[in-house]
N, C-alpha and C positions, 0 to 999 in steps of 0.2 A: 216430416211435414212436407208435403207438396206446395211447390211454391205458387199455387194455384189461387186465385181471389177466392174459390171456395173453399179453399182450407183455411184462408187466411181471414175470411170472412165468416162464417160460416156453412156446416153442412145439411143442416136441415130444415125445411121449413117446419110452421107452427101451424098448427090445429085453430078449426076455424071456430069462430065463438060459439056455434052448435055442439061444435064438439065438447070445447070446453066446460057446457054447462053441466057434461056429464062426467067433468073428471076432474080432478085437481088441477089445479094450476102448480104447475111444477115444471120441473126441466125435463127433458125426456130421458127416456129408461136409460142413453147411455151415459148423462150425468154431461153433457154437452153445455160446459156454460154461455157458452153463446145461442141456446136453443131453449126460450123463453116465451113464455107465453102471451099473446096480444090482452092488452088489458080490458075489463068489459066496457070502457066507456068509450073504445076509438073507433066503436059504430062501421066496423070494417072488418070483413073475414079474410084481408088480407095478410101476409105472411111475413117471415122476418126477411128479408134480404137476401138469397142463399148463397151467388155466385155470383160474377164477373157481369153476366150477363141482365140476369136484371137492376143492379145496381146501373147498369149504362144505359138498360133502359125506362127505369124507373123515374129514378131519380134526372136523368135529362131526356131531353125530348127525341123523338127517332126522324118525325116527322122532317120534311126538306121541299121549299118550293123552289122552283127551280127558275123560277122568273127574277129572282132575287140578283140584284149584278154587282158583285165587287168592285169590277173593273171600269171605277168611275173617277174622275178627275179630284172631285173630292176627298175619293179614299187615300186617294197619293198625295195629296195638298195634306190632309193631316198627317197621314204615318211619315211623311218624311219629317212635316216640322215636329213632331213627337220623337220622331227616330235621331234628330238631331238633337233636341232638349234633352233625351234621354243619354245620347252617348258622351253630350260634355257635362251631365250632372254626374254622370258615373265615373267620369276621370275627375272629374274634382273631387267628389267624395271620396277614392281611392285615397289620394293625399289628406284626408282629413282625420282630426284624432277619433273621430264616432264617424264607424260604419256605415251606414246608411244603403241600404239597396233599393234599386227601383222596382217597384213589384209589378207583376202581373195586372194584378187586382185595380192598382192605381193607374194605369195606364188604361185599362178597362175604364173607370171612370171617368179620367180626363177625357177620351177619346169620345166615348158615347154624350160627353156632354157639349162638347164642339162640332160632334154632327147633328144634334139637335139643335143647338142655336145656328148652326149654318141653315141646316131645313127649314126652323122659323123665321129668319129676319132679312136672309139673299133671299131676294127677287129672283123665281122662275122666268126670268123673262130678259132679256137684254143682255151687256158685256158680262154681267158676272152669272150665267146663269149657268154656266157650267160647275160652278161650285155648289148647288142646288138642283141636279136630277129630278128629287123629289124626295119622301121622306127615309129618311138616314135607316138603311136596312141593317140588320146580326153578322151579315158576311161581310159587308163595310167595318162594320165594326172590329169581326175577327181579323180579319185584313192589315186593318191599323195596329191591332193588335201585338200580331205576330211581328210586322215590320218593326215595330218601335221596339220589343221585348228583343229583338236580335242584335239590337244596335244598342240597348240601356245596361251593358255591361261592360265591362274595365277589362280590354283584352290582356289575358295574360302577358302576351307577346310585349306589352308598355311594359311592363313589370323590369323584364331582362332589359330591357333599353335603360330602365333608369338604375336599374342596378349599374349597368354599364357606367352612363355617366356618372351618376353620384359618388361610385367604387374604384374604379379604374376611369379615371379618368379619360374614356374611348366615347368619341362618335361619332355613332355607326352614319355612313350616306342616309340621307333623309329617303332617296329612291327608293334605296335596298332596305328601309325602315320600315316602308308603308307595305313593299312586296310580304316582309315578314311576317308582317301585322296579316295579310289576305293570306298565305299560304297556313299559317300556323291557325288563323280561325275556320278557314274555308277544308283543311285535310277533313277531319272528322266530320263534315257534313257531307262531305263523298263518300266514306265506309258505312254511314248509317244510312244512307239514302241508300245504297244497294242492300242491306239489311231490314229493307221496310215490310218485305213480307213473314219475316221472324220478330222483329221488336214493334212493329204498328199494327199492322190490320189484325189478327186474331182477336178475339173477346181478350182473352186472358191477359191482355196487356191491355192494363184498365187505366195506367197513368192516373191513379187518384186524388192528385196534387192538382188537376186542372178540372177537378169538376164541381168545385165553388163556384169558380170562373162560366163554364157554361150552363151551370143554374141560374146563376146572373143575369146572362144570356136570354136563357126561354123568358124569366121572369120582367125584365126588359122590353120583350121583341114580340111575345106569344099574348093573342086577346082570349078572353075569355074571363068568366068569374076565376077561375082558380090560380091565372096566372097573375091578375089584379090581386090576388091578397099574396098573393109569392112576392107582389110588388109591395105592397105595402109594409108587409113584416120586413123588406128589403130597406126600407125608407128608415124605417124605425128604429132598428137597429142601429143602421149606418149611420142617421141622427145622433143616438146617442152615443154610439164608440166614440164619436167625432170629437162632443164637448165633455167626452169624459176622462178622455184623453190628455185634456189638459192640467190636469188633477196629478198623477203621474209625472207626465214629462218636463211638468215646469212648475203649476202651486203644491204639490205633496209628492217629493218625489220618492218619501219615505215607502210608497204605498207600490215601489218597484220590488221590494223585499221586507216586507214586516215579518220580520223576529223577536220571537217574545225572547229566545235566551241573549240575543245582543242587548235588547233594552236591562235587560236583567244585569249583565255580566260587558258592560260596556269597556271593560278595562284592560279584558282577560284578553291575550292571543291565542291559547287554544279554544277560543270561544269563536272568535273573531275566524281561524281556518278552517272549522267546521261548519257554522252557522249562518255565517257573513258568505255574501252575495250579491249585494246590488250594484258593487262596484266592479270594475275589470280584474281579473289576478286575484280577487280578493279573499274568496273563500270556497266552500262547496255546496253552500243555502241550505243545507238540509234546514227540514220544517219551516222555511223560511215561507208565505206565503204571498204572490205577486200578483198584483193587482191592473199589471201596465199588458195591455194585449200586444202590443210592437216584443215583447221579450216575451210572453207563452206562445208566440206565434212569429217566431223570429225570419221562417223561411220553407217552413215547414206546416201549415195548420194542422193541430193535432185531430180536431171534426174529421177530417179527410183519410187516417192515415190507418188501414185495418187491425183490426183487436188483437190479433194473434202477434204480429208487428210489433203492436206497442207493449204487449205482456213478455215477449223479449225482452224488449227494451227499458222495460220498468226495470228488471229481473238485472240487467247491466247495467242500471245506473245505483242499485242496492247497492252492487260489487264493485263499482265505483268507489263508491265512497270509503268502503271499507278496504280496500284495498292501497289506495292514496293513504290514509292514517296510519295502516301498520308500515308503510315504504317510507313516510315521513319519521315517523316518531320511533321508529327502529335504526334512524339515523343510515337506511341503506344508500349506498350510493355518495356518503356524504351528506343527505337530503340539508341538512342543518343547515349546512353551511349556506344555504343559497335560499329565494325566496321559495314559499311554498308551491304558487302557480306560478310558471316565467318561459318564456320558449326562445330565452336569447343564451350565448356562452357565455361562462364565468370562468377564472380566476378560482382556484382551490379555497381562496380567503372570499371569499365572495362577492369580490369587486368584477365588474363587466368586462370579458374580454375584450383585448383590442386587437382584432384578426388582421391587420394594418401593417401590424410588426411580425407577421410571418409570410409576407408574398416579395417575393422578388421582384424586378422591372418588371419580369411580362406575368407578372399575377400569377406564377404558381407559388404552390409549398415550397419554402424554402428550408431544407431538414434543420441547418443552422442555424436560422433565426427560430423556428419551431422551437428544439431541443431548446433557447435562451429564455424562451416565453412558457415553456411545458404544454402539456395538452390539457384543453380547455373543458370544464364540465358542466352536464344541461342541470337544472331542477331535475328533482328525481321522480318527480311527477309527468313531466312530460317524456322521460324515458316509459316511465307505464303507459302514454299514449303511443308510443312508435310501437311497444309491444303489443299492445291489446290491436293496432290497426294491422300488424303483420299477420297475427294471429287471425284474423277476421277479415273480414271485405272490404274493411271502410275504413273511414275516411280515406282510405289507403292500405290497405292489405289485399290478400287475393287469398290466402291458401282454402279458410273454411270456406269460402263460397263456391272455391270450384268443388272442395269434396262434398258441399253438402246440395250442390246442385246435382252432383253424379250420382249420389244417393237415391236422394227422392226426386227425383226429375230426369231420372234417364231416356223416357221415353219423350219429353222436351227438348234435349239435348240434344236425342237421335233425331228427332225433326227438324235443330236450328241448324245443325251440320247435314243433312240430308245431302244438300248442293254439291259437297266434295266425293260423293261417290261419279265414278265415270257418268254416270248416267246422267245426275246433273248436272255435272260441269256442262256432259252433250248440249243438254238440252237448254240449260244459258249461252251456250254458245249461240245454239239455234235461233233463240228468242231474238237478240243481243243484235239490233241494228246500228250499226257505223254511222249511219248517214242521220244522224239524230235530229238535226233540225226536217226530217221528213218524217219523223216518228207521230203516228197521228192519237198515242198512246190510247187507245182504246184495249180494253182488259176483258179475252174470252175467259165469260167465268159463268156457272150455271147460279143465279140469281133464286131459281126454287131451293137452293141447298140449306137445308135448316141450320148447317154447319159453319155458314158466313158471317160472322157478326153482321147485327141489323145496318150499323152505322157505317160499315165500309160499302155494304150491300148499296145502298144508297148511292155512293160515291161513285158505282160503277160506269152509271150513266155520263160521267166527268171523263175528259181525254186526261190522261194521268201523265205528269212527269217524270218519263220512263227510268230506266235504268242506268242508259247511255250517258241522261243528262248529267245525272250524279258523279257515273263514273270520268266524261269530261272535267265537272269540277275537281275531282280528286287529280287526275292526271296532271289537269294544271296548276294546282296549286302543287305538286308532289314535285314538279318541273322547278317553280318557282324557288321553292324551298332549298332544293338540292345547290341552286347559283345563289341564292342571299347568302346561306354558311356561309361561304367561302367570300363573301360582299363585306359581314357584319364582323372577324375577329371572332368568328364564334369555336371558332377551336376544335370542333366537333366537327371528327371525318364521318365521309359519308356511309360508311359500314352502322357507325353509331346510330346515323339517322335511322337508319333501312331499320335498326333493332327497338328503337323506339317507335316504329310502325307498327311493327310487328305485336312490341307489346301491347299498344293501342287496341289494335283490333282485335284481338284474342279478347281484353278486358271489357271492350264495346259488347260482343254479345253477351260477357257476362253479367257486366254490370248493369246496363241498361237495361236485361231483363229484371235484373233486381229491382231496380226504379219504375218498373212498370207496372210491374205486382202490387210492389207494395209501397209504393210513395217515397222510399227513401234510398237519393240518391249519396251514393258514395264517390270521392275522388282517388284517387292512386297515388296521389304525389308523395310519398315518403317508400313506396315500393319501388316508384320509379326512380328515385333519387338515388334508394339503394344498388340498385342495377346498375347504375349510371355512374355511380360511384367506385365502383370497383370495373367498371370497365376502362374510364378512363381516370385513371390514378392519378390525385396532383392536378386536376384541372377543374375551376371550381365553377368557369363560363362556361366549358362545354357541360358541366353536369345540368346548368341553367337551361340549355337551349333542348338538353335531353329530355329535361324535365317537360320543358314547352311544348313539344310532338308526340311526348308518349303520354302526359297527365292529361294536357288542354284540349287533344283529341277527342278525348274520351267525356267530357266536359261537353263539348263543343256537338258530341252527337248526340248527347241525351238532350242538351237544348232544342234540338233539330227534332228528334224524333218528338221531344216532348208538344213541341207548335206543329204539325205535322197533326198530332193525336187530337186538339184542338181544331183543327182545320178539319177533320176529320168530325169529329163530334158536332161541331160547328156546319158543315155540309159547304165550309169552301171548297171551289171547287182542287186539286193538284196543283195544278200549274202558277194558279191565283197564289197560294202558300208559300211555292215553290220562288216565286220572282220576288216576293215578301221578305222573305227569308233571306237571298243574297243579296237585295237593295240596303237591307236592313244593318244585315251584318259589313259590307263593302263600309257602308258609309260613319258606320261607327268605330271601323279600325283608324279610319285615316281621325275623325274627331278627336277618337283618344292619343292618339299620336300629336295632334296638334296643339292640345292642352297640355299633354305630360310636358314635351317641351318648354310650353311658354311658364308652366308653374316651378317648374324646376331650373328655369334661367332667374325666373326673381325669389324663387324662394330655397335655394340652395344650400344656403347654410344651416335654414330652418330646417330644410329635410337630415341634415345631417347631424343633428343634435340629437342628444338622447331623450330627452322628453317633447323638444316642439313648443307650438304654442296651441294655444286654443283655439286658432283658426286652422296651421298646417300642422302636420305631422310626418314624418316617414316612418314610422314603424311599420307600413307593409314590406318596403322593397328591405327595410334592414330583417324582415323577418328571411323574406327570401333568402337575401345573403349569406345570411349567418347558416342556413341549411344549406346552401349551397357551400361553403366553407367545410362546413361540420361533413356531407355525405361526399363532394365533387371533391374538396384539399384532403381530409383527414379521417376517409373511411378505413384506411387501413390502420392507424393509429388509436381510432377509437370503438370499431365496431368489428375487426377480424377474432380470430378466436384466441384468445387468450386475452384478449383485450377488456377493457372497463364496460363497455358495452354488448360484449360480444350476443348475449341473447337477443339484442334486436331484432338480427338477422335470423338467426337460429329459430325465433319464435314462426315465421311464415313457414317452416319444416314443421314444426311441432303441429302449428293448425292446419292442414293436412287431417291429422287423425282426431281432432275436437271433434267433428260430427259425428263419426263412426257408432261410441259408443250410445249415443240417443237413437241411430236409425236401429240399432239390432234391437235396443230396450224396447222400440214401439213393434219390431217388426213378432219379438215373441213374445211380451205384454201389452196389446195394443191399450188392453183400459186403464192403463198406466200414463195415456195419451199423452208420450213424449214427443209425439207432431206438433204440440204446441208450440213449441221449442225452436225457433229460430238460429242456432248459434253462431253464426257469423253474427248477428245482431249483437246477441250478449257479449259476448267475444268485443266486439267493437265499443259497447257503450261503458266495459272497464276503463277507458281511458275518456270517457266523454267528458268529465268536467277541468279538462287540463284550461284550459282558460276561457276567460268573459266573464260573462254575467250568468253565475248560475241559480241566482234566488226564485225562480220561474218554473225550477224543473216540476215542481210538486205540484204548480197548478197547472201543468202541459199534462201530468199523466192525470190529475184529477179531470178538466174537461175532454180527456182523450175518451175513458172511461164513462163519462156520464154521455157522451157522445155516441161512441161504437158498440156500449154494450146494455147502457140501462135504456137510453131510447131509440137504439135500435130493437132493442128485442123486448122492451114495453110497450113501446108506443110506435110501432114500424112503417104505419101510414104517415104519421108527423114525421117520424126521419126523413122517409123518402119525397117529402113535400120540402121539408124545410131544413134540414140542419145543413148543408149546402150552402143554401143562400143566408143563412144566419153566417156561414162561416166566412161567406163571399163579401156581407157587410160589415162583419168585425174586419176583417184586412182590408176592405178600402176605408172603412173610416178612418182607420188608426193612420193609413200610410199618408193619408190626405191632410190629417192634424198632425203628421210628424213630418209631413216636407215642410208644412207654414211655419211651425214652429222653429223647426231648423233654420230659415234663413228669418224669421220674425227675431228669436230671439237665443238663441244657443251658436250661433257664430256663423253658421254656414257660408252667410254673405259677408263676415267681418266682424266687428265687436260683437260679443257677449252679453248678454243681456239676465243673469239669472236672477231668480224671485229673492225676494228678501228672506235674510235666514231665520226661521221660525225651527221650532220644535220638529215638524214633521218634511224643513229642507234646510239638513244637515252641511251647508255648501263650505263649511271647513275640513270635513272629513267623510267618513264612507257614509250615504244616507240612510244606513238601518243603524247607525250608530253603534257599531262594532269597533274595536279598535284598529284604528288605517296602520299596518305594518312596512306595509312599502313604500 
């Protein structure tokens, strides 16, 4: 399968209703389920969707006025005070026991509706009139956008700080804290910033995950009849996800996972590990069906994410399930002995390890104490996720991705590496101005070439922020990096760093193409942990910091690339994104910095307990740890060969050859159409349900499905109008009823407030009323 949006979308159009009166309605001759016919009442001879290309310009707008200014005092008065709300809600959240992300979509929201009351009620005219231009334009909006979306995440780089303090009692200079914090978020926005014309400008990197977002946008910003009822169904929508919302997350929150065999069989625990779901750890939801849009749309909106993609990904969450039950209930690994979903170490008897009693003064392996405490073992369920991610691309693997991109995309491949033959190195060199603050980034490019995506084509007429400036930023944070190590106790020499670059960027082109195609971004953190782990043996900080430059890079530049493609789509202009982006991110390193500290001087203990309270928790930073322990202290004890784990490693060899046999089946039985076939995908979603909340999965591939394939390819004119923006106002309503609710009444700001326990809010035990095991 080409990982192209028309393979991944489909390959043909449909027959216009003339046509069809003289033929069946049917799929065409080669039996192409994604090649369906327009239905007779959608008064439209238009066609299904086919490629990359009209879906970017169907479904969002191409058009660009160019009078339009981001660059107004207003847009900086909101996106900073967004970009600051946004970066101390995500360090508090970090420490809390429920998740919480700040989404896209709600900060879209908030934003557009602060520059609309700013336009209404400041005075054009006098001291304030600079907050007031006039009326609140789409590139203001993308502007605030981007800045505040770079700053509303929980840099990883807090993560290893509090691991530091909470674990090892080390802390790091607050100086050398904040440098870490910029070098380690700012690297990966310098290797994908010189990657822009491989991962951004082409059609075929559609980034489908932002174009809810700018249907939103046109339907917002654009007059006319058709954009007024884009608005209205926007309204509508977003009205009701809003108070429906509440049904779910606070009065029925049975209606997160309704299971007819829990209600059935409330008593049973093999009932309860297969069925059950609504709680965290709790089970695998099959049949379970979810009612709560915040969990079928966790990060991900299924509307967005192409058909071929998700018919993978159904296909690996089958083998999921079945695959966990025979590894549990064949007692492999010990499974018994331990919970069924859990990602912490255990004790052989099942009790919690304590990694405490195996480090020495300076925090390595101590073989002695080791050897007194024995070697510790995961649930045998989350061993099938280290394996199915090695085997795969994601969450952390690499092997099927690179072989199944070498496959079917060789001639992709050969154009993203194009650069390193002599000729183009030459000829980046040529380009490649030193003197960058005189770079007037203007881009000779022939504008007639049918071959330019419409939306970059556009952006031509924009002074672009070149090459140089990226590569500045990479240089300096790459500078920075190199002096923190050696600032922060991080243990990790600088050969290690240099190889955690290296892997970074290798992964960058592969992965971020993967998330470009097809929506779903992957992380590397358990390949790079493994790497890490066996280069520096017995050090469980430097695996941490390994972790930090080779996974959070790569993190860090699909972010980039991803507001960039937004910015892009949007018609900001380069440079506008570009200042966006490192205001955004600068100022949300130091935010999380400032809160991680102050929460973990008064809630210390808390963080250090095993369960927490309702308001804090540290179950992230002890997840880290215990990985960093498990891959940084005890990879040679639990993952070399001969060892209890030893296939972990061994499986990113094996995947490697997973692809092979699907590209020969399609290449000499094509109408066998093994193209459909993603495998890195299925590969990766055998180990998807290792933990959360998995009661949701059934209604993610149900409206993935009635999305991508019955009304796209029934009703194709209504897709291309609306499923977008329906999808844009299921995710701001829900995120907008689930911040109020959060600090209204589930603890966010402090006490806990849950509804009275009735029949359908189980608030003693799991809420599909399965049996609570752990």
């Amino acid at each position: 399968m080409s990982l192209t949006a028309a393979g991944a979308i489909g390959e043909h159009t449909v027959p216009s209703e003339k046509a069809l009166s003289n033929s069946d309605k049917s799929f065409d001759r080669k039996g192409d389920v994604e090649t369906a016919t327009v239905d007779a009442d959608s008064d439209s001879e238009e066609g299904v969707l086919s490629n990359e290309r009209d879906i970017a310009t169907h479904v969002i707008s191409v058009d660009d006025d160019p009078s339009l200014n981001p660059w107004t005092f207003r847009a900086f008065f909101i996106g900073l005070g967004l970009s600051t709300f946004g970066g101390v809600l995500a360090e508090i959240y970090y420490f809390k026991p429920q998740t919480i992300l700040v989404s896209l979509m709600f900060l879209a929201v908030v934003s557009y509706i602060l520059g609309i009351f700013m336009e209404t009620f400041i005075p054009r005219r006098g001291l304030l009139c600079y907050l007031n231009p006039g009326p609140f334009n789409k590139k203001e909006n993308a502007f605030v956008v981007i800045m505040a979306s770079a700053s509303a995440n929980s840099a990883l780089g807090t993560e290893v700080l509090a691991v530091q303090r909470l674990y090892y009692n080390v802390t790091p200079n607050a100086g050398a804290s904040v440098f870490l914090l910029f070098s380690s978020q700012l690297l990966g926005y310098g290797i994908a910033g010189m990657m822009r014309s491989i991962l951004l400008y082409p059609s075929k990197m559609l980034y489908p995950g932002v174009l809810p977002l700018l249907s939103m946008f046109d339907a917002l910003y654009e007059g006319g009849m058709t954009a007024r009822k884009k608005l209205r169904v926007f309204y509508i929508v977003f009205t009701a996800i809003f108070f429906w919302e509440l049904l779910p997350e606070w009065i029925f929150p049975l209606l997160t996972g309704l299971s007819i065999m829990c209600l059935a069989a409330p008593n049973n625990a093999a009932v309860s590990r297969v069925f059950g779901g609504t709680d965290g750890n709790e089970g695998l939801g099959l049949l379970s069906f979810c009612f709560d849009w915040q969990y079928i749309s966790p990060g991900v909106n299924p509307m967005t994410i192409p058909l071929k993609a998700q018919l993978s990904s159904f296909l690996g969450y089958l083998l999921c399930m079945v695959v966990f039950v025979a590894v549990y209930y064949n007692n492999i690994w010990k499974a018994q002995n331990f919970p069924f979903l859990s990602q912490l170490l255990f004790y052989e008897n099942g009790t919690q390890y304590n990694q405490t009693l195996i480090l020495n003064s300076n925090y390595q392996v101590d073989p002695t104490l080791l050897a007194e405490q024995g070697i510790p073992y995961y649930s045998s369920t989350w061993i099938v996720y280290l394996l199915s991610s090695n085997l795969a691309c994601s969450p952390n693997g690499l092997a099927a991705t690179f072989t199944h991109l070498l496959l079917w995309n060789r001639d992709d491949m050969y154009f993203a590496w194009s650069w390193m033959k002599p000729s183009g190195i030459k000829k980046l060199w040529a380009n490649f101005d030193w003197k960058f603050w005189r770079a007037d980034g203007m881009r000779e490019q022939d504008v007639d070439d049918e071959d330019i995506d419409p939306h970059y084509k556009q952006m031509l007429k924009y002074p672009d922020a070149p090459n140089s400036w990226y590569f500045v930023v990479f240089l300096l944070s790459f500078v920075v990096a190199l002096v923190v190590l050696y600032k922060t106790d991080s243990t990790l020499p600088w050969w290690g760093f240099l190889i955690s670059l290296l892997l970074a960027t290798i992964s960058i082109l592969f992965f971020c193409a993967l998330a470009a195609i097809t929506g779903l971004m992957f992380a590397i953190q358990p390949f790079v942990q493994m790497i890490g782990g066996y280069l520096h043996k017995g050090l469980p900080v430097a695996n941490m910091y390994f972790v930090l430059y080779g996974s959070n890079s790569v993190t860090q530049a699909y972010l980039l690339l991803r507001d960039l493609k937004i910015a892009q789509y949007a018609k900001l202009p380069p440079r506008a994104a570009f200042t966006a982006q490192i205001l955004g991110t600068l100022l949300g390193a130091i935010l999380n910095f400032i809160m991680m500290n102050s929460i973990i001087d008064n809630q210390r203990e808390i963080l250090l307990s095993v369960q927490g309270t309702n308001i804090w928790s540290g179950q992230q930073p002890q997840m880290y740890n215990s990985q960093a322990i498990a891959w940084g202290g005890l990879s040679q004890e639990l993952f070399s060969a001969g060892q209890r784990y030893q296939w972990v490693p061994w499986a990113y060899v094996l995947g490697l050859f997973i692809p092979v046999p699907f590209w020969v089946i399609h290449r000499y039985w094509p109408k066998l159409r093994a193209d459909y076939l993603y495998t890195p995908i299925i590969t990766y979603y055998i180990g998807w349900l290792c933990v959360g909340i998995n009661s949701s999965s059934l209604s993610y591939f149900t409206v993935a499905f009635v999305s991508q394939w019955w009304l796209r390819t029934r009703y194709p004119r209504w897709f291309a109008k609306y499923n977008y923006i329906v999808g844009a106002a299921l995710d701001g309503g829900t995120q907008v009823m689930v911040f109020i609710l959060s600090f209204a009444v589930q603890g966010a700001a402090g006490t806990s407030h849950l509804f009275t326990t009735w029949w359908g809010a189980n608030q003693g035990g799991n809420y599909d009323r399965c049996l609570m095991l752990n």
